[in-house]
ZARO-745776 format. One line per field, with one value per residue (C-alpha): residue in one letter; chain; y, x, z. Coordinates in steps of 0.5 Angstrom, whole numbers, plus 2048, in hexadecimal, padded with zeros to 3 digits. Layout:
residues N
res = [a:...]
chain = [A:...]
y = [Y:...]
x = [X:...]
z = [Z:...]
//
This chain:
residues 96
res = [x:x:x:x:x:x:x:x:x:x:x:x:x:x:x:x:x:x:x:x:x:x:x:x:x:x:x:x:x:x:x:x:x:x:x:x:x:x:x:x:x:x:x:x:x:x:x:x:x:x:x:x:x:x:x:x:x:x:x:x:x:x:x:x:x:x:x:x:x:x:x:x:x:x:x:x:x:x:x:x:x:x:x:x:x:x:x:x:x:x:x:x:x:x:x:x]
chain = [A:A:A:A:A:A:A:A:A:A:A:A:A:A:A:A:A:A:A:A:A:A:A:A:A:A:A:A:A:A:A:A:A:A:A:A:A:A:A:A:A:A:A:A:A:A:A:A:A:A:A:A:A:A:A:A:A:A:A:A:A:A:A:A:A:A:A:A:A:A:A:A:A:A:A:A:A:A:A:A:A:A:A:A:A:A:A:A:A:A:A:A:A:A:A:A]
y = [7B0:7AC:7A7:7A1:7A5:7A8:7A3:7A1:7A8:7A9:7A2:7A5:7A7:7A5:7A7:7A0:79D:7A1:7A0:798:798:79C:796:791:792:794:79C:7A1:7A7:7A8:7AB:7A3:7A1:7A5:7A2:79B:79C:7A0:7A6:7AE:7B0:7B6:7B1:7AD:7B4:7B6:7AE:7AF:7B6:7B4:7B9:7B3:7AC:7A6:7A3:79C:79D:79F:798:795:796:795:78F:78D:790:78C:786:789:789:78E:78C:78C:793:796:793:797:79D:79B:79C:796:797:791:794:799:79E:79C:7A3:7A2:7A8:7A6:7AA:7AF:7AA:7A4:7A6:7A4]
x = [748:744:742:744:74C:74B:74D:754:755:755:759:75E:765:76C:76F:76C:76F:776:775:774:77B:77F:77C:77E:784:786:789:788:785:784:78B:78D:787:78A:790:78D:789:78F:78A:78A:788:784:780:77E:77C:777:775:773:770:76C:76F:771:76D:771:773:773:77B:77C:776:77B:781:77E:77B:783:785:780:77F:777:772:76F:769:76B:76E:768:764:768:767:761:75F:75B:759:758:759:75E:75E:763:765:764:768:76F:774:778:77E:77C:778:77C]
z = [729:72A:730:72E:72E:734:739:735:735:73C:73D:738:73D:73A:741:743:73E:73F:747:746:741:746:74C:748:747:74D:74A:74E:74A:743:741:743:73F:738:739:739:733:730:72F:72F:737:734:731:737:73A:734:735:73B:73B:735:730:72C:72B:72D:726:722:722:729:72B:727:72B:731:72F:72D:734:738:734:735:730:72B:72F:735:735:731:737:73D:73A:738:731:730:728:725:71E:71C:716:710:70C:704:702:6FF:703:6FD:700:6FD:6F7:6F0]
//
């Protein structure tokens, strides 16, 4: 790791961004958030105990639910990379 990483790293807390969704919408816990975002709860629970990254197709729910942008919700949890990493291996799924 180097030194220009570390402080977004330190930053880095998805419970900020699970915390500010609740207040938003005015819900109570993150039972109430699951259901909005019609998800799983246990997947809140490893979300917020960082056992699992906060993914592009929960971003996008989130982003359907609040009308929030990508942008946005990646800055409450404080992910504020400006490039991304786009995968060139096939999946076995999509291959012909």
């Amino acid at each position: 790791m180097t030194t220009s990483q570390a402080p977004q790293e330190i930053n880095y807390d998805p419970n900020r961004l699970l915390d500010s969704l609740i207040e938003d919408l005015n819900l109570k816990n993150d039972a109430a958030l699951s259901r909005v975002l019609e998800v799983a709860p246990p997947l809140i629970s490893k979300i917020r105990h960082r056992r699992l990254p906060v993914g592009s197709a929960m971003l996008l729910r989130m982003h359907e639910v609040t009308n929030l942008s990508i942008k946005e919700l990646r800055e409450r949890m404080g992910d504020r990379r400006q490039k991304h990493r786009i995968s060139t291996v096939v999946p076995k799924a999509m291959r012909s």
